[in-house]
C-alpha positions in Angstrom: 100.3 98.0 87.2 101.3 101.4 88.1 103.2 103.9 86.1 105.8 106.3 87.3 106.7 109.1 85.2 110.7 109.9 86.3 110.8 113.7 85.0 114.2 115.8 85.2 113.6 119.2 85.3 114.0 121.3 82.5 117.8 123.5 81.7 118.3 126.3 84.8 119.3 129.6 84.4 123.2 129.4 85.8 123.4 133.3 84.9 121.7 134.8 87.7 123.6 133.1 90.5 121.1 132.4 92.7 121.2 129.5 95.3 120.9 126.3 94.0 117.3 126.4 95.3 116.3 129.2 94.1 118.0 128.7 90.6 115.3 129.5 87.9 114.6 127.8 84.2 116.4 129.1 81.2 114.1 129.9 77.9 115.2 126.6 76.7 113.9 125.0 79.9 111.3 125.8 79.6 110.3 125.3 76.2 111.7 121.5 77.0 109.3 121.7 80.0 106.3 122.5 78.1 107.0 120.0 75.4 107.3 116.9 77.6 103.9 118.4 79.0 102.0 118.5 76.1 103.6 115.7 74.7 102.7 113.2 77.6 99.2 114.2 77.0 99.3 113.2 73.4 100.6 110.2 74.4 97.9 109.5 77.4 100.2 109.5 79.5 99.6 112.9 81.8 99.7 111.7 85.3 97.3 112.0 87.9 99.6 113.8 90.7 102.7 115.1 90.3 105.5 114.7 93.3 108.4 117.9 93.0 111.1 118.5 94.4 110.6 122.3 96.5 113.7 123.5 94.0 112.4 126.3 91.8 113.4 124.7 88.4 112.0 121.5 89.6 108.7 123.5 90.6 108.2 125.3 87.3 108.9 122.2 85.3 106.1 120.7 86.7 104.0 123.5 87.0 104.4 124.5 83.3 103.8 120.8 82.0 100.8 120.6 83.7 99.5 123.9 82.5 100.7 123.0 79.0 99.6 119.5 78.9 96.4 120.4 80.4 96.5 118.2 83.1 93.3 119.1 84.1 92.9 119.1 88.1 96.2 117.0 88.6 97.3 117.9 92.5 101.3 119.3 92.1 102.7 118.4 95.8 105.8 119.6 96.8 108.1 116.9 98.8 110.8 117.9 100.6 112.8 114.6 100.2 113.0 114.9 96.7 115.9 117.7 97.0 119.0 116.4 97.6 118.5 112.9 98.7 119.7 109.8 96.8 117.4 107.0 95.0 116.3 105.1 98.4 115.0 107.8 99.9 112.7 108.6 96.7 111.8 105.1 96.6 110.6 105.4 100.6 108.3 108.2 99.3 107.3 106.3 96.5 106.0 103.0 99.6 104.4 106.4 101.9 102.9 108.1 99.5 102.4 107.0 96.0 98.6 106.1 95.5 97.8 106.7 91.7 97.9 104.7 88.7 100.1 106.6 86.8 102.4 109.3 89.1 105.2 111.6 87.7 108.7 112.6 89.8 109.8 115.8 89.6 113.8 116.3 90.4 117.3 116.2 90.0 120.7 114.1 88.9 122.3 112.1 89.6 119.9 111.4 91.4 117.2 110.4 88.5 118.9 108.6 86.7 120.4 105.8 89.0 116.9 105.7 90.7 115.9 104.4 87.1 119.1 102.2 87.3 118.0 100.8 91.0 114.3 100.0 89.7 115.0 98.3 86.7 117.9 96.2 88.2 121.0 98.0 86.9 122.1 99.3 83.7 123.1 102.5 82.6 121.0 105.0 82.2 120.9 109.0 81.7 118.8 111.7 81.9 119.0 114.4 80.0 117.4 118.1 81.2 113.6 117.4 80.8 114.0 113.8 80.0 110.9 111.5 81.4 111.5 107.6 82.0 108.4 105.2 82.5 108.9 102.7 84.5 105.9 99.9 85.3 105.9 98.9 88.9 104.2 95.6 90.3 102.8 97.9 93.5 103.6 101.4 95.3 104.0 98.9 98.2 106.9 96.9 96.5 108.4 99.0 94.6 112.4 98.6 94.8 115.4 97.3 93.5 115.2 95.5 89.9 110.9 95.4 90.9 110.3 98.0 87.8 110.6 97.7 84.1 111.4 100.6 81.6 108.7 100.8 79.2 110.1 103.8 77.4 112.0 107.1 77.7 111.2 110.5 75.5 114.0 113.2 75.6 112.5 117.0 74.5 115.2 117.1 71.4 113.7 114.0 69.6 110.5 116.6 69.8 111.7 120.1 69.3 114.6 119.0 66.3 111.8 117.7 64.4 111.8 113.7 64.4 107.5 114.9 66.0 105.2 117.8 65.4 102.9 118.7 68.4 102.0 121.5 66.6 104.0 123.7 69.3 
């Protein structure tokens, strides 16, 4: 059954006023991005190609997970559709596209959160900065309303206040 990895990007920068676009990662970001990184490695979980949205804080998530994590020789792709556009258009990318066992989202609320919502059938969920979901799929093919199940969901501060030690 495939995995998809929903990743919010890490905190942005709000202080340099740049476009929303263009909007880098703050230091805590960051950090948060490299933790989920590593921490999805630990957990043998890395993915096997990474989807992001073109948004710089999106980008440099990804990026610096993958670098962290050592995701060795995972492709990072950068898809237009995952910048600005609502859950059914991520889950049309997710029937053209998505060809790996295990594939990781990078992007945006709200967004994130109520595609999670969509693919498990409804409840309420929220995702913090930097926050992954897992979701199990039956096929990229089928994938869709209430089709997924969540099989767990890690938020960087259950990491960096402590509860773990990935010897960061």
């Amino acid at each position: 059954m495939p995995e998809l990895l929903v990743v919010r990007h890490g905190k942005s920068d709000w202080s340099t006023g740049a476009p929303d676009r263009e909007r880098p990662l703050n230091m805590r970001g960051r950090t948060a991005a490299m933790t989920m990184g590593r921490a999805l490695r630990l957990a043998d979980h890395a993915p096997q190609l990474v989807m992001t949205s073109p948004a710089l804080r999106a980008h440099t998530t990804a990026r610096l997970a993958a670098e962290v994590g050592e995701w060795e020789d995972v492709p990072i792709e950068v898809v237009e559709e995952l910048y600005g556009s609502g859950p059914g258009a991520v889950i049309e990318v997710l029937r053209e596209r998505a060809r790996t066992d295990r594939l990781a989202v990078v992007g945006h609320e709200p967004t994130w959160s109520s595609l999670v919502s969509i693919l498990i059938g409804g409840g309420r969920i929220r995702m913090p900065t930097a926050a992954v979901a897992a979701v199990d799929v039956p096929s990229w093919r089928s994938v869709g309303p209430g089709e997924g199940t969540l099989m767990w969901m890690l938020i960087p501060r259950l990491i960096t206040d402590g509860f773990f030690d990935l010897g960061l």
